[in-house]
C-alpha positions in Angstrom: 34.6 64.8 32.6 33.4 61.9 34.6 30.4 63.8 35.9 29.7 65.5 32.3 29.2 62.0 30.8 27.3 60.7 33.5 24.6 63.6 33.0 24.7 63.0 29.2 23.4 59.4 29.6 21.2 60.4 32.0 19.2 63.1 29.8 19.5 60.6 27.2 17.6 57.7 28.9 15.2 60.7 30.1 14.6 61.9 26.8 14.5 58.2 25.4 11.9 57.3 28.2 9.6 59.8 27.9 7.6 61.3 25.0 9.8 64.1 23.5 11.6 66.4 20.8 15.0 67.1 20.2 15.8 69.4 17.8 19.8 70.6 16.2 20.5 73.6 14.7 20.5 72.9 10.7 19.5 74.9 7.5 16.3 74.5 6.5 17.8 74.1 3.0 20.3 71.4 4.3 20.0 68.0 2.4 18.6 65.5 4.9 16.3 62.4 5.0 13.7 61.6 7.3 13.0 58.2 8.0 9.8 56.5 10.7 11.9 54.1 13.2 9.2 51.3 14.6 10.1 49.1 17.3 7.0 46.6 18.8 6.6 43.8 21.6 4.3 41.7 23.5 4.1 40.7 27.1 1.8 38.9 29.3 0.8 40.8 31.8 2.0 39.7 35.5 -0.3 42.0 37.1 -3.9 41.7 37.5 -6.5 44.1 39.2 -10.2 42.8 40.7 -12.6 44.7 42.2 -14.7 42.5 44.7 -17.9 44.4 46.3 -19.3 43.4 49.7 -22.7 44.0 50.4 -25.0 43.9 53.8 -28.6 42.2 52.5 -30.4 41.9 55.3 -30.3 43.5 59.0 -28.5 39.6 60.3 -25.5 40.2 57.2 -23.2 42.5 59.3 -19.9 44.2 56.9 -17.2 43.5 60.1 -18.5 39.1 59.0 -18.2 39.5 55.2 -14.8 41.4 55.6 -13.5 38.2 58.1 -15.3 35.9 55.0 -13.5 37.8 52.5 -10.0 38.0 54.3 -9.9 34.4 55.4 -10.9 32.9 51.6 -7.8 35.0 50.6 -5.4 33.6 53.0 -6.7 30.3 52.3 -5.8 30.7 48.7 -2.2 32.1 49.5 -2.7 35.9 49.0 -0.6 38.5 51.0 -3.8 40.3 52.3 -1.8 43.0 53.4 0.0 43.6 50.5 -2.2 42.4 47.5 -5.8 43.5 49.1 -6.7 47.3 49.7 -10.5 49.2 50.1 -11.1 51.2 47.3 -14.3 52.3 48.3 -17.3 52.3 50.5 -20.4 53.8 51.0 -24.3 53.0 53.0 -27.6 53.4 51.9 -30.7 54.4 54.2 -33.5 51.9 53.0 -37.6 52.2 54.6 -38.5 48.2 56.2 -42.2 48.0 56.1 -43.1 47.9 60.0 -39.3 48.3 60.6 -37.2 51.1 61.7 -34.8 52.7 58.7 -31.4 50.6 58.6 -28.7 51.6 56.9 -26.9 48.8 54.2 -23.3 49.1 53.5 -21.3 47.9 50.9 -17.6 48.1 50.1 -15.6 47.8 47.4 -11.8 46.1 47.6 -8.9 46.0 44.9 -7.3 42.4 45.0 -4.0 42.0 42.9 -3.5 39.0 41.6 0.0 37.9 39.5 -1.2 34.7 37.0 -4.4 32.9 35.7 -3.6 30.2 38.7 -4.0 32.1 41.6 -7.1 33.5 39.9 -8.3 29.6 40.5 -7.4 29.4 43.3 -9.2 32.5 44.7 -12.1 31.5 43.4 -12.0 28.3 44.7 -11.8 30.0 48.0 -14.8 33.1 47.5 -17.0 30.5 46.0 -16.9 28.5 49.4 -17.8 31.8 51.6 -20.6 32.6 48.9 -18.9 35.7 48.0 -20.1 36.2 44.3 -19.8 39.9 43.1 -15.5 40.3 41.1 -14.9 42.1 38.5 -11.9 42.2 36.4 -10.7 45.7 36.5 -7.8 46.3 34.5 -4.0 44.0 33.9 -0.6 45.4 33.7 3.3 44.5 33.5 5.3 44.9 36.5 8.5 46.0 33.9 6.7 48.1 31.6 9.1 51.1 31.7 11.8 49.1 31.3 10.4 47.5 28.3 9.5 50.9 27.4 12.9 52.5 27.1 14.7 49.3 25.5 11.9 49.5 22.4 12.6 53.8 22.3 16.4 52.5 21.9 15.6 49.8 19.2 13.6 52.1 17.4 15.9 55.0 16.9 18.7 52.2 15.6 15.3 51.1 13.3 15.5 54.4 11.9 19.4 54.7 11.7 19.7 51.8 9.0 16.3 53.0 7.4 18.4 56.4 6.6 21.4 54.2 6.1 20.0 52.3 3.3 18.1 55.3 1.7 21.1 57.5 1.7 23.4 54.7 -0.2 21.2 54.0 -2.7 22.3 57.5 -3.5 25.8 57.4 -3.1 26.0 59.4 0.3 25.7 58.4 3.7 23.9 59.5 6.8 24.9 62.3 9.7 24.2 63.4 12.8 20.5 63.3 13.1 19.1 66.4 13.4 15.4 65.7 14.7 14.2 63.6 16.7 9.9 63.5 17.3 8.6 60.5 20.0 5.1 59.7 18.0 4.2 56.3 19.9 0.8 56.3 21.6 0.6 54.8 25.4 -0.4 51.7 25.8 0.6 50.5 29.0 -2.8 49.2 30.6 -5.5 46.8 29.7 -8.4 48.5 30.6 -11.4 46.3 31.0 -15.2 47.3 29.5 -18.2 46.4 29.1 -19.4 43.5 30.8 -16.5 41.9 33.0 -18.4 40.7 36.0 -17.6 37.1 37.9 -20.5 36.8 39.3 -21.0 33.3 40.7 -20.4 30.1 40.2 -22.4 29.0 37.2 -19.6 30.5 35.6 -16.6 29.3 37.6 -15.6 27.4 35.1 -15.3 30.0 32.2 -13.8 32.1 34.3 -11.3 30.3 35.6 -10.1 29.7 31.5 -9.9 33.8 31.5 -7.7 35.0 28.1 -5.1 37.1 29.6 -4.4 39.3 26.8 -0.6 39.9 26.1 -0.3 44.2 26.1 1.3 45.5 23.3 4.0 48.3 23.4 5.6 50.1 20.2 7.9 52.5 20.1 7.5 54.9 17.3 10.1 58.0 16.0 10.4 60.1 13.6 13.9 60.9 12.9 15.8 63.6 10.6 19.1 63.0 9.7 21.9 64.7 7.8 22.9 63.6 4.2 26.3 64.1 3.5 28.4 63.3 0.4 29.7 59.9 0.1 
């Protein structure tokens, strides 16, 4: 019995988690109500993505230096390079030198994640020293967002309970089992950043430093069916 209950919550916080439909065998003639449970919330988001691009300019601007540059400014403003900094892409170009011999320029692109609007300031603080002027803010998340996710599915099916709860006593009867159960929320999980989100340098250190960290908003929305019975 133990083990039987155990599974039962466990599909339940699966169903609950994910977008779904759960349907029980009624009559299509079977007096019911169906009622639109909403559940929202906002949170600040505790994780934010950069991209910062390294470029070679000129034959003496060597990719091993500006790596070194770029790692050391990091470490000096208290970021886990290890952890927080990873390549994310890389490529070279073969440029023509007037009386010069064909030289290849590489540049490289690394994600840097970054937790609050403060160690933003102090990263720049850091790149602005080593001249390093090309970050873009790629995209901002929240570390608990499935969590968050699966407590608003919860609040919103009980947001649809006293919906049907209220309808049903205006009429003298009162609400059943429910019988359907549609997940109609839209993902929204991720600030995506577009248009023009470039750092680039330090005219604008200040204004960016005062970056709006927009809070993400999650709702929960379900469409619920529910049997009518007689009072």
């Amino acid at each position: 019995m133990k083990r039987l209950s155990f599974l039962s919550l466990s599909l339940l916080g699966f169903f609950l988690f994910t977008g779904f439909e759960v349907f029980s065998q009624y009559h299509p003639n079977d007096p019911r109500v169906e009622v639109t449970g909403v559940a929202f919330k906002e949170l600040i988001p505790d994780r934010l993505f950069f991209d910062i691009t390294l470029s070679e300019k000129d034959a003496r601007t060597k990719m091993n230096a500006l790596e070194r540059d770029l790692q050391r400014a990091l470490r000096d403003a208290g970021v886990d390079v290890e952890k927080q900094l990873k390549v994310k892409d890389a490529f070279g170009s073969l440029e023509s030198r007037l009386l010069r011999k064909n030289e290849v320029q590489n540049t490289k692109t690394f994600e840097l994640e970054l937790r609050t609007a403060a160690d933003l300031d102090a990263v720049l603080t850091q790149l602005s020293e080593k001249k390093i002027t090309e970050i873009v803010l790629n995209r901002m998340e929240h570390s608990a967002i499935n969590e968050e996710l699966l407590e608003l599915k919860k609040e919103a099916i009980m947001d649809a309970k006293n919906k049907a709860d209220v309808l049903a006593a205006t009429l003298s009867q009162r609400v059943g089992a429910a019988v359907y159960i549609v997940d109609t929320s839209m993902p929204s999980t991720v600030i995506r950043m577009r248009g023009t989100s470039s750092l680039k340098m330090m005219a604008d250190m200040e204004e960016l430093a005062l970056l709006d960290i927009k809070p993400i908003r999650l709702e929960s929305r379900l469409n619920v069916h529910f049997r009518l019975l007689a009072d």
